[in-house]
Structures are given as C-alpha cells and as structure tokens.
N, C-alpha and C positions, 0 to 999 in steps of 0.2 A: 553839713549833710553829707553822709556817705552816698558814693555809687554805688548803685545795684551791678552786680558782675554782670557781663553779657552774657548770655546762652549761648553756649557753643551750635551752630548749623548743623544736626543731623539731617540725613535725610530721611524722606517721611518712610514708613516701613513698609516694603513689601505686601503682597496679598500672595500668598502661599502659591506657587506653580501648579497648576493643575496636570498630573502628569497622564499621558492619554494610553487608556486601555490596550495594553498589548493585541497587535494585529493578529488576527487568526489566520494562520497560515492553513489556507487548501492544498491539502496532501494531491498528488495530482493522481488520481485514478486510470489516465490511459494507460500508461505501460503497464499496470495490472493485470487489466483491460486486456489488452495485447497478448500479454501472457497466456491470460485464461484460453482466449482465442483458439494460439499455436498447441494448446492441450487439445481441445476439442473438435478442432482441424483435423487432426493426426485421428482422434479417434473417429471422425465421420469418414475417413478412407475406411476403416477396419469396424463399421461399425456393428455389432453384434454388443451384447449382454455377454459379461467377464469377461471380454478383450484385454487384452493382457498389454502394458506397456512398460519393457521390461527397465533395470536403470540403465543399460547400456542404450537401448534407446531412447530415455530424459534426455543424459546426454546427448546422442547426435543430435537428436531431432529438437530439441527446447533448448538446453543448457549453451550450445556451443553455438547458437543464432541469435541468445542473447544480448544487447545494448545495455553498458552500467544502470540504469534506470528498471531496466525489465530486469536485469539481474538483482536489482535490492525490493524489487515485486514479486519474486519467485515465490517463495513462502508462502504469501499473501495470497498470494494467486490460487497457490492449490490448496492451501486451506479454505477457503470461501467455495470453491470445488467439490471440495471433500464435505463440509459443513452442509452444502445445498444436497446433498445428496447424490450428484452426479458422477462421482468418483467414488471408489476405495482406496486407500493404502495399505500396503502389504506391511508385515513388522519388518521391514527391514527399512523402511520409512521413506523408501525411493519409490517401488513397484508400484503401478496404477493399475487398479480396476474400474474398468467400464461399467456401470450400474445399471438396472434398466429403465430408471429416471433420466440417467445418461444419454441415453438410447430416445427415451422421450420427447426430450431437448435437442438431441440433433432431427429430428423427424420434422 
C-alpha cells in the first residue's frame, strides 16, 4: 500500500480588508469668517452706498493683518461677499464697492 502525500499547512485565507471610507475633512470656516469680518468692519466705519475701498487700502487695512490661514481665506472670503451681494469689485479685481445690500447688512 502506498502513502497518501501529506498536505502541506496552508493557512486558511484571509477575508478581504475592509478599507474605511476616507475621512471628510471640515474645511475650517473661521478664518474665512474672520476675513469677511475685517471687510465689513472697515466698511461700517465709512458706511454709505458705493464707499469705495481702494487696493491700497485691502492692503493696509485686510492683506497686511492677515494670519496664513486668513491669508489662504482671502479669495473665499470676498468672493462669497461679492456672490451675496454685498460687495462690488472693480475690473481691476482689487477695488471694493459697498452695495446697498452692503449697507443693509451692516444696519
């Protein structure tokens, strides 16, 4: 009578890794926030309908009070400004007008 070969021991297989759904990262909205703010601050000093905020004052008064965080909100900031209605941009795509939703809104 012949031996039957042994079976070599694998191990039993796996059950496929369940890999877990990539975490949604929350974009953080305060420094946006913030942003939008130090815009509408400035324009409730001067507030009238077309109040003019010219880019030499983005500058002093927004760009150069910035923190990295509010500085890569900048954009954001005044677009969602611009988009609500509360703002104009001039074509030179610095210059801010005061709307008179603007106006609205600080009241």
């Amino acid at each position: 009578m012949k031996a039957k070969p042994k079976k070599s021991a694998k191990p039993a297989p796996r059950a496929p890794q369940r890999k877990a759904a990539p975490k949604k990262t929350q974009k953080d909205v305060a420094p946006k926030n913030e942003v939008k703010e130090m815009f509408m601050s400035w324009f409730k000093k001067h507030k009238q309908v077309g109040q003019i905020m010219t880019k030499q004052q983005v500058v002093q008064e927004i760009i150069k009070k910035l923190d990295a965080k509010q500085n890569d909100a900048l954009e954001d900031a005044m677009k969602e400004l611009v988009e609500s209605g509360f703002l104009e941009v001039q074509e030179d795509g610095v210059t801010l007008i005061l709307t008179a939703k603007g106006v609205e809104r600080l009241s």
